[in-house]
N, C-alpha and C positions, 0 to 999 in steps of 0.2 A: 306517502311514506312518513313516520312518524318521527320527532325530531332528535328520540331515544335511538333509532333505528341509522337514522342517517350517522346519528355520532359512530355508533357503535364500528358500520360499515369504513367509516374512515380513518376509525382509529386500527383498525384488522387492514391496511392499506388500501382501502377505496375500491368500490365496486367497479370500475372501470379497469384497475388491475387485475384483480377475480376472474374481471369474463376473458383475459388473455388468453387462459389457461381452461385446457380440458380432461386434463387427468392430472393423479396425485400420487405419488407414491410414499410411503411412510413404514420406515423400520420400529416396530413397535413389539415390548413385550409386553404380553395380559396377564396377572396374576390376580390373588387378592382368596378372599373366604369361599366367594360362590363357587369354585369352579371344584374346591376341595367335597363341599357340600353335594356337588354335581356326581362326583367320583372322575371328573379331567383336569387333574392337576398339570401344569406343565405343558396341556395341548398348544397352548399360544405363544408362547416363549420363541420368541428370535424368528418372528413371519417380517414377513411386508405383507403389508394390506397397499392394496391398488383401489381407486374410487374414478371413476368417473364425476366429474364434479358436477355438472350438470345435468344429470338422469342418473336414477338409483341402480348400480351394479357396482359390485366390486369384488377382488379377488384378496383371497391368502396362500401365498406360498412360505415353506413349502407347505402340506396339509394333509395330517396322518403321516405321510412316508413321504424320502426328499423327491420323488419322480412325478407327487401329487400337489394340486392346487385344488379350493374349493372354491366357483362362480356363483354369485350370488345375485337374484335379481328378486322383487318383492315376491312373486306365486311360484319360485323353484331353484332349488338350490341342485345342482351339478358339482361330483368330487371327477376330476379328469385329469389326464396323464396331462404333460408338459407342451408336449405337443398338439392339446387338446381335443383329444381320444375319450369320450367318454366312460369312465367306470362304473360310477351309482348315480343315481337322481334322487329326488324328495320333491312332489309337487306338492304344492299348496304347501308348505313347511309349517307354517304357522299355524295349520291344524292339528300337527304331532300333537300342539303341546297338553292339547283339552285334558281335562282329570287329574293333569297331575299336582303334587302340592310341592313347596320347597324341599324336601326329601328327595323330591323323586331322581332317581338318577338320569342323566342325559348320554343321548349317544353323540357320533360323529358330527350329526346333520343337527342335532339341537343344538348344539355351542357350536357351529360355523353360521345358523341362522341368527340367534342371539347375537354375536360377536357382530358381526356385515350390518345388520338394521341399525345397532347403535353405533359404530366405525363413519358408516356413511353420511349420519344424523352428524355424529360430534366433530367428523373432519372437516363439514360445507360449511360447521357455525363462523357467527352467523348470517353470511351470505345466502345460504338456505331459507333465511325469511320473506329474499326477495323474489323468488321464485310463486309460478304461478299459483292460485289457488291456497297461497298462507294469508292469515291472516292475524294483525297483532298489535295490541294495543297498552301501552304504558299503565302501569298499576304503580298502587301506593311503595313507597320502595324503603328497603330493609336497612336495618344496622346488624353489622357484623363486621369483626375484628378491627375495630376501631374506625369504620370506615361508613359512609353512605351510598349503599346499593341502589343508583336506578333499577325497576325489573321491568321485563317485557312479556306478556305473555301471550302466547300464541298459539292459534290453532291449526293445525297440522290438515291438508287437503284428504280424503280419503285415501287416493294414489299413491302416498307414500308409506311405507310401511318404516313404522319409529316405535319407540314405549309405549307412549297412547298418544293422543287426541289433542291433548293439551299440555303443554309446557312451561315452566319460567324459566328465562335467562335473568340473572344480574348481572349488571356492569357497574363497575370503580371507576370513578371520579375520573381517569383518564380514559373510559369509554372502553376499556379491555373485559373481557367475563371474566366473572369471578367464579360463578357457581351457576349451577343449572339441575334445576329440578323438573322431577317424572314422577307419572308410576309407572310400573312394567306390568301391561297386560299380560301376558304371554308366564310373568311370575305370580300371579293373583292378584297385581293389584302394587307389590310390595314396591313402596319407597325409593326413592335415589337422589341424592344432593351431589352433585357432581362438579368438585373444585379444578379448577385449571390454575398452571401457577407454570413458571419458567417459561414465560412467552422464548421466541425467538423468531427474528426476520428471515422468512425463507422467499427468496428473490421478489423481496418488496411486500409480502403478506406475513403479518404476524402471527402466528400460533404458538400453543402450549404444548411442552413438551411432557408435562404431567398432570395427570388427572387422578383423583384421591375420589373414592366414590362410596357413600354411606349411608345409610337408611338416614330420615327424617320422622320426627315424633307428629305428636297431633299439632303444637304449635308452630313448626315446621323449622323446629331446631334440631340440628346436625344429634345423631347418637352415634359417636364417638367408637365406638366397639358393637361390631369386629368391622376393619377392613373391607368391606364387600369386592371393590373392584380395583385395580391398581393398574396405570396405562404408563405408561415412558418407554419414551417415543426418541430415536435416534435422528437421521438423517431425514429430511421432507423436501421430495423432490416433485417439481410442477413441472408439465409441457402442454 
């Protein structure tokens, strides 16, 4: 492990705390441009997302109507009663998305796939690096807003399903992320610089309660307008 990586892990309360814990629960509402773009304004507003923190699955309740949640695991997403009664299915999800371009409108099962792959990437960060089959090595590191970014980037195992393949984290001088950049396969390709900000200790692990989410240019400076994606996040409960 790298010595970017170990800070990072202790400064988010230490990997040894992390593995206490096998689920997450997280009051969160999604807003921001894309979803307006999508034509599902509003779908994400006042869920819990649940994650398993150690294998990729996670839930939103409630999901479309209050008696529904959506299960999500990387090759099939499941919308089912509360009781979990199955209603609709979508296998292979991630093949919906072929042909389409940022116009294209999304249905149910494309914004609960989108939402779940990035939910369960951004909730494990980043503990998720240490997990099998990642791989990730310290790059040249950035200035931004008066500050010097270590970055980490890393390569993502085939098994999990995230944006793509590769990613950067930056971490602030006390070892917290600051931003974390993608692209979204699944959107063409398109952009993402992804700020965390309003840490808070949730029984011994720190996380952010807000995430600010915007395309990047060619020199992978932040472009300011519009919005893309907007997360804030209430309560974060671990067992």
């Amino acid at each position: 492990m790298n010595d970017l990586l170990t800070m990072a892990l202790d400064a988010h309360g230490g990997l040894d705390r992390w593995n206490d814990f096998t689920t997450l629960k997280a009051e969160l509402s999604v807003d921001g441009a894309i979803w307006y773009a999508k034509q599902q304004p509003g779908l994400l507003t006042d869920k819990i997302f649940e994650i398993d923190t150690h294998s990729e699955r996670l839930t939103i309740t409630p999901f479309t109507a209050p008696d529904r949640r959506s299960v999500f695991v990387p090759d099939r997403l499941v919308l089912e009663s509360l009781d979990g009664t199955v209603v609709e299915s979508r296998d292979d999800p991630e093949a919906a998305y072929a042909g389409q371009t940022f116009e294209t409108p999304w249905d149910k099962f494309h914004v609960a796939y989108f939402a779940s792959e990035a939910l369960w990437t951004y909730l494990t960060l980043p503990f998720l690096y240490t997990y099998p089959g990642f791989e990730s090595e310290e790059i040249e590191p950035w200035r931004e807003n008066g500050e010097v970014w270590r970055r980490l980037k890393v390569t993502f195992p085939d098994h999990i399903a995230s944006h793509n393949k590769t990613q950067i984290t930056h971490f602030g001088p006390d070892g917290l992320m600051r931003r974390h950049d993608y692209t979204v396969d699944i959107l063409g390709g398109a952009t993402g610089a992804n700020y965390t900000t309003n840490y808070r200790n949730f029984q011994g692990i720190k996380m952010p309660t807000t995430r600010r989410i915007y395309a990047y240019d060619t020199a992978m400076q932040k472009v300011p307008e519009p919005l893309l994606v907007s997360l804030d996040f209430g309560d974060l409960t671990f067992s």
